[in-house]
N, C-alpha and C positions, 0 to 999 in steps of 0.2 A: 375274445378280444385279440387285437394282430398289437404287436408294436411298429408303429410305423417311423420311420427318422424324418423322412420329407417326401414329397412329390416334384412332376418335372410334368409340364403340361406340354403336346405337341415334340416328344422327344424323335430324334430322328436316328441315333445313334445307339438303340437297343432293342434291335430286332428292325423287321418291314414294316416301311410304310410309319406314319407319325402315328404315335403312343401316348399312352397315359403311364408315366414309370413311377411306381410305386417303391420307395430305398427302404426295407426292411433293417430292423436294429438288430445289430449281432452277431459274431463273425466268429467262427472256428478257426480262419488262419491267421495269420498272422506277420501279412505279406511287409517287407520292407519299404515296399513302395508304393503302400496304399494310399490313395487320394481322397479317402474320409475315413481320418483313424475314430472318428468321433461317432461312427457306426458299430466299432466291434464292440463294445462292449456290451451287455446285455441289459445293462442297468436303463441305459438311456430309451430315448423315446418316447412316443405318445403314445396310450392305446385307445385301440381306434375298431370302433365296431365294425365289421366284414359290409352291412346292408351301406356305409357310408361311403364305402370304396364303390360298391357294385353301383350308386346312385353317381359317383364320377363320374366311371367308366362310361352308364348308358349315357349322361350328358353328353359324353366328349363323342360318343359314339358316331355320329353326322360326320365328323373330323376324320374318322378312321379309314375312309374308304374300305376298298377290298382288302388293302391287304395290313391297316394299323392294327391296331388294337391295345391294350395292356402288357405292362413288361414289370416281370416283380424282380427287383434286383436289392442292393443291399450296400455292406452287410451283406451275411447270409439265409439265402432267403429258405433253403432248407430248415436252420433250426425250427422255424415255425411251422412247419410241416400238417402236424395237427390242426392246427388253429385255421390253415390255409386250404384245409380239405373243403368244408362246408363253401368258402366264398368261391374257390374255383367252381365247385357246382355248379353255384350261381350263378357266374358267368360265363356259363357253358350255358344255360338256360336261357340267358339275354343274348346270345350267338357272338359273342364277343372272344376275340382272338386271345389267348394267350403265351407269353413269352415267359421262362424263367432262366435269368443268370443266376449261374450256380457253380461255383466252384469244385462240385461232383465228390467232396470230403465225407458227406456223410452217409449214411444205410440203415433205412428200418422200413419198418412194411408201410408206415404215413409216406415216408421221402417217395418208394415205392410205386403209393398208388397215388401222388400228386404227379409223376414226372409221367403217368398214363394219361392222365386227366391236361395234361399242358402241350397245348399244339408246337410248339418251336421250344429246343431248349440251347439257352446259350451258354454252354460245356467252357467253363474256364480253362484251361489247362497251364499250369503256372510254368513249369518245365516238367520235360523227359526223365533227366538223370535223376534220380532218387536222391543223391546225396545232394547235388544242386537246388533241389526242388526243397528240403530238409531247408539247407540254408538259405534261401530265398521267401520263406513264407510259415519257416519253423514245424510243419506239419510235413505229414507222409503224402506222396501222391499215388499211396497202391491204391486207392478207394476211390479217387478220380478214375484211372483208367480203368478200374472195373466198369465204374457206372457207365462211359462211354462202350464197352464193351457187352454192356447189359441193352444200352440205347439200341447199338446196330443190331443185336440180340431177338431183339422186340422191335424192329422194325418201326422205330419211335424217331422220327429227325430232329437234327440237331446242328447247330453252327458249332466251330472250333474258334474257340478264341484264343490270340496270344499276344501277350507283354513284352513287347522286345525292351529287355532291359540291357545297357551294354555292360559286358563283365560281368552279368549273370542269369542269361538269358539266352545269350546269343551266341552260343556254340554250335558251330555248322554239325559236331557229330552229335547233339543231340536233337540238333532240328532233325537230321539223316534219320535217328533212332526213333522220333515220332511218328515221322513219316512210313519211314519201315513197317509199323507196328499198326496203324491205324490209316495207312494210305488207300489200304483196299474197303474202307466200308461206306458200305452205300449209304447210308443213311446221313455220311457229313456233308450237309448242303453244301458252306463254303468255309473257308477259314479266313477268318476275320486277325491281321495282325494290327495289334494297338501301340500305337508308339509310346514311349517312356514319357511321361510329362511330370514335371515338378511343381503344376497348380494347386498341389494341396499341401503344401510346404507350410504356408502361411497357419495351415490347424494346427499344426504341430509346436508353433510356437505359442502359441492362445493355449495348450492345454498342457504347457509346461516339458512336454517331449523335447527329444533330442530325435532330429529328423536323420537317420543310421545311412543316408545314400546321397551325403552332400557330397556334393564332389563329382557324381556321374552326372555327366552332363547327356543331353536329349539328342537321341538318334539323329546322323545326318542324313541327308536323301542316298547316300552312297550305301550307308548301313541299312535303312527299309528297301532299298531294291535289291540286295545279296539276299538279304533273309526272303523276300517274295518269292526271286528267282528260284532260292535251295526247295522253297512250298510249295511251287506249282512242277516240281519234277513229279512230285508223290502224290496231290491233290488240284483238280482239276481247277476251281474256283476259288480264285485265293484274293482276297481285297486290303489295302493298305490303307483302316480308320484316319 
C-alpha cells in the first residue's frame, strides 16, 4: 500500500506534456518554504493500493499524448521507495511515462532501482552551499549532489529544479558553484527555476505553525532574469516556471 496526500489531474507543471501527479506523504526535509507542510509528515495520508493508481493513470492515458504521463511528487516520494517498485513496474507495462520529483536526500538499493525504472527525473536541488542548503531545508545536500552525480553516472536524465528564494537562495556565487560543479553533465535536460511563492501560507495557519519566511516577499521580474541570466552561462536550457 503507497500513502497517497492527493492527486492533480491534467498537471502541466511537473514534468512534459499533461500528467496525472500523484503528491506522496512525507518528507525528509524540512524546507522553510514548503507549500504543503501537511505532506511531511509521515503520519498523514491515505493508503492506497498501487492497481488504483495504475487504473488512473491508463484512464487518463488518451490525455497524455506522446510526451504526458505520470509525475510522483510529494512529499517525498523516495521515502516510499519499496512500496513504489511494484506499481512503477506496472506502469512500465501499460507504456506509461514516468516522472519522479525528488529531492535527491535519500540512498538505498529501492531509491536505486526506482530512479532506473523512472524515465524523467525531477532532481530538486534546494541550494549549493552546504551551510545555506543546512539552513534553508534543515537537512544535508551531500546526498542530493551525489544522486545527481550518480544520474549523469548512469546515463539516466534528469531536469534540475530550483527555488529562487530571496535572502536564501539566491546568491550569484552559489548559483556560480552549481553551475561550476554540474554545468558539464549531459544528462541535465533543462533547468527549471521556480519562483518563491507564499500560496501555502494559508496551511500553516490551519495547522497551528508559525509560517519562518514572512516577510520575504516573492521574486520581482528583475530577480528571475539575473538568476536565468547567471543559469544559462553554465546550462544550455534554462526555463523560468
Amino acid at each position: 500500500m503507497i500513502k497517497v496526500h492527493s492527486y492533480e489531474s491534467m498537471g502541466t507543471f511537473d514534468g512534459p506534456g499533461l500528467r496525472l501527479v500523484v503528491f506522496l506523504q512525507g518528507c525528509n526535509f524540512r524546507c522553510l518554504y514548503c507549500a504543503n507542510p501537511d505532506t511531511i509528515t509521515t503520519k498523514g495520508g491515505t493508503l492506497t493500493d498501487p492497481e488504483e493508481i495504475v487504473r488512473m493513470a491508463v484512464s487518463q492515458k488518451p490525455f497524455f499524448g506522446k510526451r504526458g504521463g505520470i509525475t510522483f511528487s510529494g512529499g517525498e516520494p523516495t521515502l516510499q521507495a519499496e512500496a513504489l517498485l511494484p506499481l512503477f513496474r506496472r506502469l512500465k507495462e501499460e507504456n506509461i511515462h514516468i516522472c519522479l520529483d525528488s529531492n535527491g536526500g535519500l540512498w538505498n538499493e529501492q531509491v536505486e532501482e526506482l530512479l532506473k525504472l523512472t524515465d524523467l527525473v525531477l532532481l530538486d536541488i534546494k541550494e549549493f552551499n552546504p551551510i545555506h542548503h543546512q539552513k534553508l531545508t534543515g537537512r544535508s545536500n551531500e546526498q542530493t549532489l551525489r544522486t545527481a552525480e550518480w544520474m549523469e553516472e548512469n546515463h539516466l536524465p534528469f531536469w534540475l529544479r530550483y527555488v529562487l528564494v530571496p535572502g536564501y537562495s539566491d546568491f550569484e556565487t552559489d548559483i556560480r558553484g552549481l553551475g561550476e560543479q554540474l554545468g558539464k553533465y549531459r544528462m541535465i535536460q533543462k533547468v527549471e527555476i521556480l519562483p518563491y511563492h507564499t500560496l501555502g501560507v494559508h496551511k500553516y495557519d490551519a495547522m497551528g505553525q508559525d509560517y519562518l519566511l514572512k516577510g520575504v516577499k516573492e521574486n520581482t521580474p528583475e530577480q528571475l532574469e539575473q538568476a536565468a541570466k547567471l543559469f544559462k552561462e553554465y546550462f544550455k536550457t534554462v526555463q523560468v516556471n
